[in-house]
C-alpha positions in Angstrom: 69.8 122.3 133.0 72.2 121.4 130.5 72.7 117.9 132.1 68.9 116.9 131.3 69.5 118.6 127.8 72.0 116.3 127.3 70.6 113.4 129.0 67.4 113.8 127.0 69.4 114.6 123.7 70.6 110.7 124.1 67.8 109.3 124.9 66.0 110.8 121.8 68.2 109.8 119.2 69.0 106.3 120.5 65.6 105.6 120.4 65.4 107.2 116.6 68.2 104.9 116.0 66.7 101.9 117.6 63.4 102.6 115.7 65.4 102.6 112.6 68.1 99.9 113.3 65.3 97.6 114.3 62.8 98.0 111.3 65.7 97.2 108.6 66.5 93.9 111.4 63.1 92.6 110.8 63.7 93.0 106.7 66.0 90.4 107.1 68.3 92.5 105.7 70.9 92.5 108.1 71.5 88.6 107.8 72.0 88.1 104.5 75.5 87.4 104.4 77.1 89.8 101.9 78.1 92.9 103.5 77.8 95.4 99.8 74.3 95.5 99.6 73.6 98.6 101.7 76.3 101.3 99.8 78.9 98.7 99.9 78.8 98.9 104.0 80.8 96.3 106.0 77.8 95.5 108.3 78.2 91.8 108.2 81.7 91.7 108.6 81.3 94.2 111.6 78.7 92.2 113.1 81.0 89.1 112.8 84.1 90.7 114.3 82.3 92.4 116.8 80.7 89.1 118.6 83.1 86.2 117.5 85.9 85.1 118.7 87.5 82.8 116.7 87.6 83.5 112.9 89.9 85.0 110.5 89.5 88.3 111.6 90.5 91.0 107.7 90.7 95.0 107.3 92.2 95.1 110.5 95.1 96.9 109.3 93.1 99.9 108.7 91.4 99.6 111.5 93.7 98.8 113.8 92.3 98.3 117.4 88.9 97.5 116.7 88.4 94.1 117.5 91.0 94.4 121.4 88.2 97.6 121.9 85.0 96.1 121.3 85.1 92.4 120.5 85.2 90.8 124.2 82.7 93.1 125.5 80.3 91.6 121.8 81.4 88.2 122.2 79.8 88.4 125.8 76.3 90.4 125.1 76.1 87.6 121.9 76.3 84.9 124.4 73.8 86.7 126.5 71.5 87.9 124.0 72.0 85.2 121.2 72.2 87.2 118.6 75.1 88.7 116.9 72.8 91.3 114.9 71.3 93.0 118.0 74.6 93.2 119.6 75.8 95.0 116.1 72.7 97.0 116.7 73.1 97.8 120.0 76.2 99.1 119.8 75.9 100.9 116.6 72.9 103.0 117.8 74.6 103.5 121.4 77.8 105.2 119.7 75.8 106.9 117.7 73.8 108.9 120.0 76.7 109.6 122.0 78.2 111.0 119.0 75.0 113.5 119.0 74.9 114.2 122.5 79.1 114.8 122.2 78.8 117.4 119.8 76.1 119.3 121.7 78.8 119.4 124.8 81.4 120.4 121.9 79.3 123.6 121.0 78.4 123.8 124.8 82.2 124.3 125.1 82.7 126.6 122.9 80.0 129.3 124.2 76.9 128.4 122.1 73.4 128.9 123.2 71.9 125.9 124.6 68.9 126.5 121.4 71.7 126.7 118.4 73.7 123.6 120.4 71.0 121.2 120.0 70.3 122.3 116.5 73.4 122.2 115.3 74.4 118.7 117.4 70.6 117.4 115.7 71.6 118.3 112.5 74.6 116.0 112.7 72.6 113.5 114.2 69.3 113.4 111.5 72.4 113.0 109.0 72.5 111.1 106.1 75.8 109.7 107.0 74.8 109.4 111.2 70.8 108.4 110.5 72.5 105.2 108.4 75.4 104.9 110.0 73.8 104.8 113.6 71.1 102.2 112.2 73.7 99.7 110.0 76.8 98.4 112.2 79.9 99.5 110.2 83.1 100.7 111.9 82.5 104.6 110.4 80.0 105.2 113.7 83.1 104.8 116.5 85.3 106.5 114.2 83.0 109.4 113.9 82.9 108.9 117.9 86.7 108.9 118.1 87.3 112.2 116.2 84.2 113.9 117.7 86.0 113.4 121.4 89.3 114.7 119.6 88.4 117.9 119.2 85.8 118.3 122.4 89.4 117.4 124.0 91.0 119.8 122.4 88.6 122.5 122.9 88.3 121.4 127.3 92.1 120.5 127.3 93.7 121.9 125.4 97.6 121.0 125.1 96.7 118.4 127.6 98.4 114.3 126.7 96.7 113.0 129.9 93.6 113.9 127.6 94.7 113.8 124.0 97.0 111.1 123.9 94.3 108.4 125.0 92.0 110.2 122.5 94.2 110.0 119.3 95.0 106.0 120.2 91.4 105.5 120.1 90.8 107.4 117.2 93.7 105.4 115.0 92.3 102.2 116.7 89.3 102.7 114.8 90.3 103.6 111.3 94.2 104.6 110.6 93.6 107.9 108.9 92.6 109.5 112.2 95.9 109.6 113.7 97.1 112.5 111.7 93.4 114.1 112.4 94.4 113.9 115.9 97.8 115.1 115.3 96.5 118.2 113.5 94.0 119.1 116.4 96.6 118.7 119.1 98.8 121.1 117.2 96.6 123.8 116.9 95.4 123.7 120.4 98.6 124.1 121.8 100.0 126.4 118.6 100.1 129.9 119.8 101.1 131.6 116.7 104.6 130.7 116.2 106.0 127.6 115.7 109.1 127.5 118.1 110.8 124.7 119.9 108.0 124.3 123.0 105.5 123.8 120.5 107.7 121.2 118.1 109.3 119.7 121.7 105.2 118.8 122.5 104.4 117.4 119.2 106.9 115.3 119.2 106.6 113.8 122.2 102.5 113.8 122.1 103.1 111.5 118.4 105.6 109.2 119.9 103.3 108.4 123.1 100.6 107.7 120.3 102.3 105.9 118.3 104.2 103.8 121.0 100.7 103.4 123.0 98.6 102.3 119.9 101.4 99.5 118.7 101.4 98.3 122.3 98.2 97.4 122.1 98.1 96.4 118.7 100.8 93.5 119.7 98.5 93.1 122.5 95.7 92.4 120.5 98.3 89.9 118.1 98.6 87.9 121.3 94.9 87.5 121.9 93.4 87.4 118.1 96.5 86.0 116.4 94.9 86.8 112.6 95.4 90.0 113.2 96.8 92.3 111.4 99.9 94.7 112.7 99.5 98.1 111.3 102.8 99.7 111.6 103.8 96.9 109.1 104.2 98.6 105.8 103.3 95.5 104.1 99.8 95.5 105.3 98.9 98.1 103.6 100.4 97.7 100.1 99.0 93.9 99.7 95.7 95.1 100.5 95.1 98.4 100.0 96.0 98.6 96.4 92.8 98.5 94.6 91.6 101.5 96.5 94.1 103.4 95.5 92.0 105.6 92.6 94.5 107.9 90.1 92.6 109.5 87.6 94.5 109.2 84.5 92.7 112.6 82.7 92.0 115.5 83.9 88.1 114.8 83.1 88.4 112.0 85.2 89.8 114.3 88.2 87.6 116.6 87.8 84.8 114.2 88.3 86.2 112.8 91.3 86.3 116.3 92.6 82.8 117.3 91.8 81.9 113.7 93.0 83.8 114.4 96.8 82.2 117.7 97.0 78.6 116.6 96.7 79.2 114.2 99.5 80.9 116.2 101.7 78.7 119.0 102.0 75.0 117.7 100.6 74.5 114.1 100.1 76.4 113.1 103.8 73.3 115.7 104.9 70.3 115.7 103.0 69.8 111.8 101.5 69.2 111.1 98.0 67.1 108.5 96.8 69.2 105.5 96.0 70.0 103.3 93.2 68.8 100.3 93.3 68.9 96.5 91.5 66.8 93.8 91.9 67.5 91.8 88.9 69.9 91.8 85.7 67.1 93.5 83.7 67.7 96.7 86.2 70.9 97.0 83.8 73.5 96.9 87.3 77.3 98.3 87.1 79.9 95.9 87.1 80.7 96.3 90.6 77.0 94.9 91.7 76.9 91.4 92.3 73.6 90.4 92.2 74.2 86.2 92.2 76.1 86.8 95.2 73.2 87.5 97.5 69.6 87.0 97.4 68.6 90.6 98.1 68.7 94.2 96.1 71.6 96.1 95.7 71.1 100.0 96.6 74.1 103.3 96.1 74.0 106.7 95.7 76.5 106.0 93.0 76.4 108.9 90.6 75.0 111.2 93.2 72.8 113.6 91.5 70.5 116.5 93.7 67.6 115.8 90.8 67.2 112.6 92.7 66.4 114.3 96.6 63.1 113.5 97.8 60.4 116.4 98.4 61.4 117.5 101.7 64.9 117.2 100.6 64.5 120.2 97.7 63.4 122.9 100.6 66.0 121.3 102.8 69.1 121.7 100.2 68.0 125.3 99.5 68.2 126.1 103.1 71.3 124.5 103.4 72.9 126.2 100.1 72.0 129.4 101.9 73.7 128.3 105.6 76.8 127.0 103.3 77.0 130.4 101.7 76.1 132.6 104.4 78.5 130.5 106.5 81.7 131.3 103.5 80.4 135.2 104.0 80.5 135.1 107.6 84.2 133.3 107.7 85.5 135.8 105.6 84.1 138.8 106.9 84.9 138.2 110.8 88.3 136.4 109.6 87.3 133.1 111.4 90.4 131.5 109.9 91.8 133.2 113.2 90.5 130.5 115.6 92.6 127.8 116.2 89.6 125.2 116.3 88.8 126.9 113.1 92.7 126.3 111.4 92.3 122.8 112.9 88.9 121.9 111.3 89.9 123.3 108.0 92.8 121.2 107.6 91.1 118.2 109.0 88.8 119.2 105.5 91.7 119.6 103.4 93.9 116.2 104.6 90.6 114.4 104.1 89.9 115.9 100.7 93.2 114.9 99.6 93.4 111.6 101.2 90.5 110.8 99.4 91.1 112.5 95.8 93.0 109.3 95.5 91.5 106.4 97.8 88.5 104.9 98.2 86.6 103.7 94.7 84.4 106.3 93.1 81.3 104.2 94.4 82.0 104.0 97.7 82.2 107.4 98.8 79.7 107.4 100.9 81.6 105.1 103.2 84.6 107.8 102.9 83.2 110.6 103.3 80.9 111.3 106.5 83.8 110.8 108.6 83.8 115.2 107.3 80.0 115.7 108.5 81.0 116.4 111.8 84.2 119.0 110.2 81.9 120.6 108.4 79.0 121.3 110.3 81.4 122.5 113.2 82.9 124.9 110.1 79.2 126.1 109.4 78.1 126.8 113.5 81.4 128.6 114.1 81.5 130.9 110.7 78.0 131.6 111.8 79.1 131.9 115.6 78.7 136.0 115.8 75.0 135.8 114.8 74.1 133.6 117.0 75.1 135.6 119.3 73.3 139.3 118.0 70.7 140.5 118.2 68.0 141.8 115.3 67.1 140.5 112.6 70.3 138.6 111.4 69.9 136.0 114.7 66.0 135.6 114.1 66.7 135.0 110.2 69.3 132.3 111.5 67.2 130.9 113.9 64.5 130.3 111.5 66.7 128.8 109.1 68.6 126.5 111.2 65.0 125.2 112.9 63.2 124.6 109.2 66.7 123.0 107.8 66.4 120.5 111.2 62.6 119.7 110.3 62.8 119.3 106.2 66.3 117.4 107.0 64.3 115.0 109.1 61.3 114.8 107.0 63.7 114.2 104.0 65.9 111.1 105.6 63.4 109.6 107.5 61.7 108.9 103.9 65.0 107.4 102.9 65.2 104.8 105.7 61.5 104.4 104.9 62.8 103.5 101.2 65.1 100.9 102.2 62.8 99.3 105.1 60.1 99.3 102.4 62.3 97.6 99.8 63.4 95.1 102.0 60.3 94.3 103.1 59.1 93.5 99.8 61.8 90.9 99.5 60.4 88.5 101.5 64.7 87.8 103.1 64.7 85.4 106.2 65.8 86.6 109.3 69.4 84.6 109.4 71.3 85.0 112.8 74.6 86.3 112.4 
């Protein structure tokens, strides 16, 4: 049984993705040649590095084994196929059901009902952050991927390097920051309670096979796409890294930044807003919109604002409010802090929250922030864990909840793809081959 859920689980959401993937493709959209129009995503530069071979190959340093992972295997299907955007496609909406269809085997693991599984796993999935993310190539899909097998790992293995080590050198392949992600989830599944020497004799030795393995194959990937980067090379980071370094100077500025992360991380990366968007100069555009630059509109969520959420979205983020809240209740009342998976997953939260207090530019938090969607959501189902599991009205009331959240969340974002399809439909782009 839970094979076909699972099997059918895929299937539905690659298709979704597909569906979605394919209707901004015929836009145009995805061959203009300027990756910042979608939220300043890196589509075309992911689409380039995933199916060429020879070019200057930049942000490698942050993510660090992309290109030794997945370019021979794109370099191949765009040889096959012929074009580099359905390759970027193809891949993007492949990782991105299995991210779905992970995360119901995650709750499966962890003794949910096979109903509250696929909720919870298609609540991830109808995502603002895995509905876009899935349907635009960007490198945030397989790093989603990466730290969703981390902690399904964790929860089947737990303790186990024939496992975890692997795991975590895929994770940091895809975008640096994971590494300590990884490091935080093997600790607490092989934390017992007390920190002694067998637990800091296992962390040690599960960091240096990660970090040994992943600059193995980094200098492995040197020797086959020489203009790579090396990431263990300090310099590579503070060349060009440093204008996404933010410090707020005041304390109004902070507390902006704050506000800004926390809207992302547990609304907007959920329930989609409507965007920003510039056509021409006369739209009045930031500074950071570059209009000459490409032949196409510019869209953001930059300021993020609930006033702007679509019809759907209103009875969706009300719901929501109500899971967030109820889940706090529940975490407190039944001291959920008490599971390791549960210690894990809210310092994952907190490391990211902190990471990101002070990089990544104000208007590009969305592409910073739904690498939490999955942290958070897993936060929500497991605060919330003792009711699926009662009986009476509490369970029914959850039930209900969870199953109108799933259908107004899927009403609400499939309006937002619908907004972008529409708008870039209307702008009459040529279909360039990447």
């Amino acid at each position: 049984m839970f094979s076909r859920i699972r099997v059918g689980t895929f299937l539905t959401f690659w298709i979704l993705y597909l569906f979605s993937s394919l209707s901004l493709f015929f836009t145009g959209v995805l061959g203009v040649k300027r990756s910042d129009l979608l939220f300043h995503s890196d589509y075309h530069r992911v689409i380039t590095q995933l199916t060429t071979y020879k070019i200057n190959f930049w942000r490698t340093h942050t993510h660090p084994l992309f290109i030794l992972v997945f370019n021979p295997l794109g370099f191949l299907l765009k040889k096959i196929i012929g074009s580099g955007e359905i390759v970027g496609i193809l891949f993007s909406t492949f990782f991105g059901a299995v991210c779905v269809v992970l995360t119901l085997v995650f709750f499966q693991k962890l003794g949910f009902k096979p109903f509250h599984a696929i909720l919870y796993s298609a609540i991830l999935g109808l995502s603002t952050s895995h509905i876009f993310f899935s349907s635009v190539p960007d490198t945030f899909i397989f790093a989603a991927c990466s730290l969703i097998i981390i902690y399904l790992l964790a929860v089947a293995y737990p303790g186990s390097l024939i496992y975890m080590v692997p795991a975590t050198i895929f994770a940091l392949g895809m975008v640096i920051s994971n590494v300590v992600q990884g490091i935080i989830a093997y600790f607490f599944s092989i934390y017992q309670g007390s920190f002694n020497k067998k637990v800091f004799t296992k962390l040690i030795i599960f960091i240096g096979l990660v970090l040994s393995g992943a600059i193995a194959l980094n200098l492995l990937q040197k020797l086959i796409y020489p203009s790579v980067d090396l990431f263990f090379i300090p310099g590579s980071y503070y060349s060009k890294e440093g204008d996404y370094v933010n410090l707020p100077a005041q304390s109004s500025s902070i507390f902006s930044r704050i506000l800004k992360l926390l809207g992302y991380i547990f609304i907007f990366n959920f329930i989609a807003i409507k965007p920003h968007i510039w056509r021409t100069i006369e739209d009045n555009p930031p500074s950071w919109v570059k209009l000459n630059s490409a032949p196409a509109p510019w869209v953001n969520f930059d300021p993020p604002s609930i006033t702007a959420l679509y019809i759907p979205g209103i009875i969706a983020f009300l719901l929501w409010t109500v899971l967030l809240l109820w889940s706090l209740y529940a975490f407190i009342k039944f001291r959920a802090d008490k599971m390791p998976i549960m210690r894990s997953l809210i310092f994952c939260i907190l490391f990211n929250f902190l990471l990101h207090n002070i990089y990544g530019k104000d208007y590009e938090l969305f592409l910073f922030t739904p690498n939490w969607t999955f942290l958070v959501l897993s936060w929500v189902a497991l605060s919330l864990k003792f009711y699926s599991h009662a009986e009476g009205i509490s369970s029914k009331v959850l039930n209900a909840l969870l199953l109108l959240f799933v259908i107004t969340q899927l009403l609400n974002n499939a309006q937002f793809v619908d907004t972008l399809v529409s708008l870039y439909q209307q702008s009459n782009l040529s279909l360039n081959k990447v």
